[in-house]
C-alpha positions, 0 to 999 in steps of 0.5 A: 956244222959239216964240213960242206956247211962250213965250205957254203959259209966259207964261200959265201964271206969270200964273195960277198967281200969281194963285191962291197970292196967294189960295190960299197956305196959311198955314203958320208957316214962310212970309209971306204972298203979296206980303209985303215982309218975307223969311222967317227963313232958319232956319225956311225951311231947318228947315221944308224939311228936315222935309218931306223925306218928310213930311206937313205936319200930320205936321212942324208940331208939330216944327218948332213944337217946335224953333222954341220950343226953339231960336229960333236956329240957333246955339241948335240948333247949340250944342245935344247930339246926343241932344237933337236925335235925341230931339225929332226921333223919329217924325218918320222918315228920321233921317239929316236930323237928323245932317245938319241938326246939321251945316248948324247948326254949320257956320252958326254955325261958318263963317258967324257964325250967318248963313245964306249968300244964294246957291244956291252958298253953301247948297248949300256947308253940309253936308247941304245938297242941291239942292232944299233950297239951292234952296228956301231962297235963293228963299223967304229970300233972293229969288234966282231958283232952279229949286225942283223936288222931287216935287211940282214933277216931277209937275206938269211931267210933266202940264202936258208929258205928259213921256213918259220914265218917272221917275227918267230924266225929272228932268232933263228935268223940271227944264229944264221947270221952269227954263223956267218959273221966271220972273225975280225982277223978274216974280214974287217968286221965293219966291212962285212956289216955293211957288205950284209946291209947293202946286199939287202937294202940294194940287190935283195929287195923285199920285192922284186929283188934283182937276183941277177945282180947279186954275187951270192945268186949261185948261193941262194937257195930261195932263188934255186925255189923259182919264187925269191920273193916267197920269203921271208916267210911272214904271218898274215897281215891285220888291218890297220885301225883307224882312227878319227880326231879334229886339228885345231889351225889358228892364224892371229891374222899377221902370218903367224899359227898358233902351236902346242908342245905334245907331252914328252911321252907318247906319239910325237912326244915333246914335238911342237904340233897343232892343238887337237883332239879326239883320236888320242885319250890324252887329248882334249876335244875343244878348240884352243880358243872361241873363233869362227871355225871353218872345216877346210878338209880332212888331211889322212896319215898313216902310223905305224899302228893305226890309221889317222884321219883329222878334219882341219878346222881354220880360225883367227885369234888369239889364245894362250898358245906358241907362235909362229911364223907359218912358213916357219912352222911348216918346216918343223913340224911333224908330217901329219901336222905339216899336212893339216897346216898346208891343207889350212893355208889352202883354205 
């Protein structure tokens, strides 16, 4: 690295420090800039599985939720699995609410209810990933880790004008990103973790980023191109498939609809939902029970990896199934049967 490559680094951790020591967002999860007190490891580690793929005015009543619910991790540890799946619905991505009862009860089985202080440690823990091993020993336990989600990707790619389209780019971005993370004895190393994901989730904006509120606009080498939004560089996107099934919606005729639980592996494993059947192989095609079915509709979801089109199909009876009240269940389940619910209920 040259001398001016190292005074642009240099430059660059001064003024993006200076920035979050006034700009930090207050969060409940989070102490403020500078503070000599560590943040809880658990609501560090729980407020950064929750914004995998979420929004934080999305996530923080949940995690508002589960704090007030379960304190501890050996609280949530010692809790039901169909507890935690139920407080966790729509919230989406369901696999992290299987992973995150796992990392709890191995905390609290393996660790005494302490979190492991090192990136080693954490990213031991099961469903514990890189980013998120990262983000927990730098902000709970002021280790120096190379915090990079898709936030800090896209500011890379900009201040770099990093030319390799994503996904190959990202270990080219997180040797960029490692560059700059400063040591712990410059800058306190949760600090500039979340310094790097506010820049990205607030000001550098995939679209429509607002360059003129950034500090590092004068650092920027994709702003100094004319065309910010140009990167990061990505392939070109493939369609979505899509995919066709049917959602079974049967009232026993007192207020109550009839659930299954989905096996625990696979989409919204171990989630309470609607019967159903045809867009997923390990799915059975008739209804729970003989009624008169009525189609009252089709409800549309879209998932990470496919499209999702279910025609709702209303009846009335009994069957062998879990019970419960329907304004009950709206509240716990999934999005896409929380939809076809409502779009039954309709009639």
């Amino acid at each position: 690295m040259t001398s001016a490559d190292s005074r642009r680094l240099a430059s660059i951790r001064s003024t993006l420090a200076g920035w979050y020591a006034t700009e930090a967002r207050r969060l409940p999860w989070r102490m403020p800039p500078g503070s000599a007190t560590r943040a809880d490891p658990y609501r560090v580690w729980l407020s950064e599985v929750m914004l995998q793929q979420t929004t934080v005015p999305h996530a923080t009543p949940y995690f508002e939720a589960f704090t007030q619910r379960w304190p501890t991790v050996e609280a949530l540890a010692g809790e039901t699995d169909e507890a935690v799946m139920a407080a966790w619905a729509g919230l989406g991505y369901y696999a992290r609410a299987r992973n995150l009862l796992a990392c709890a009860r191995a905390v609290a089985e393996r660790h005494g209810g302490v979190f492991p202080d090192t990136e080693e440690g954490l990213r031991a823990l099961p469903g514990l990933g890189a980013y998120t091993a990262a983000a927990v020993a730098a902000i709970a336990f002021g280790r120096r880790a190379v915090v990079v989600d898709g936030n800090v990707e896209r500011v890379m790619a900009r201040l770099f004008t990093v030319e390799t389209p994503l996904p190959k780019a990202r270990p080219e971005l997180r040797a960029l990103a490692d560059a700059l993370t400063p040591e712990p004895t410059d800058y306190d190393p949760g600090d500039w973790a979340q310094a790097l994901m506010d820049l990205g989730s607030r000001i550098c904006r995939p679209r429509s980023p607002l360059c003129g509120e950034c500090p590092l606009s004068g650092e920027c080498e994709a702003l100094a191109s004319g065309t910010p939004e140009a990167w990061p560089k990505k392939l070109a996107k493939t369609k979505k498939p899509r995919r066709e099934g049917l959602v079974w919606a049967l009232f026993d005729g007192e207020g109550r609809i009839g659930l299954v639980k989905r096996p625990e592996r696979g989409l919204l494993g171990g989630m309470l939902a609607l019967p159903t059947g045809g867009w997923d192989g390990a799915e059975n095609v008739a209804p729970p029970v003989e009624a008169d079915w009525q189609n009252v509709g089709t409800v549309r979801h879209v998932f990470t990896h496919f499209e999702l089109e279910l025609t709702v199909m209303r009846g009335e009876g009994a069957a062998d199934l879990i019970w419960r009240e329907a304004d009950q269940a709206e509240n716990v389940l999934p999005t896409v049967f929380r939809k076809a619910l409502v779009r039954a209920r309709a009639g």
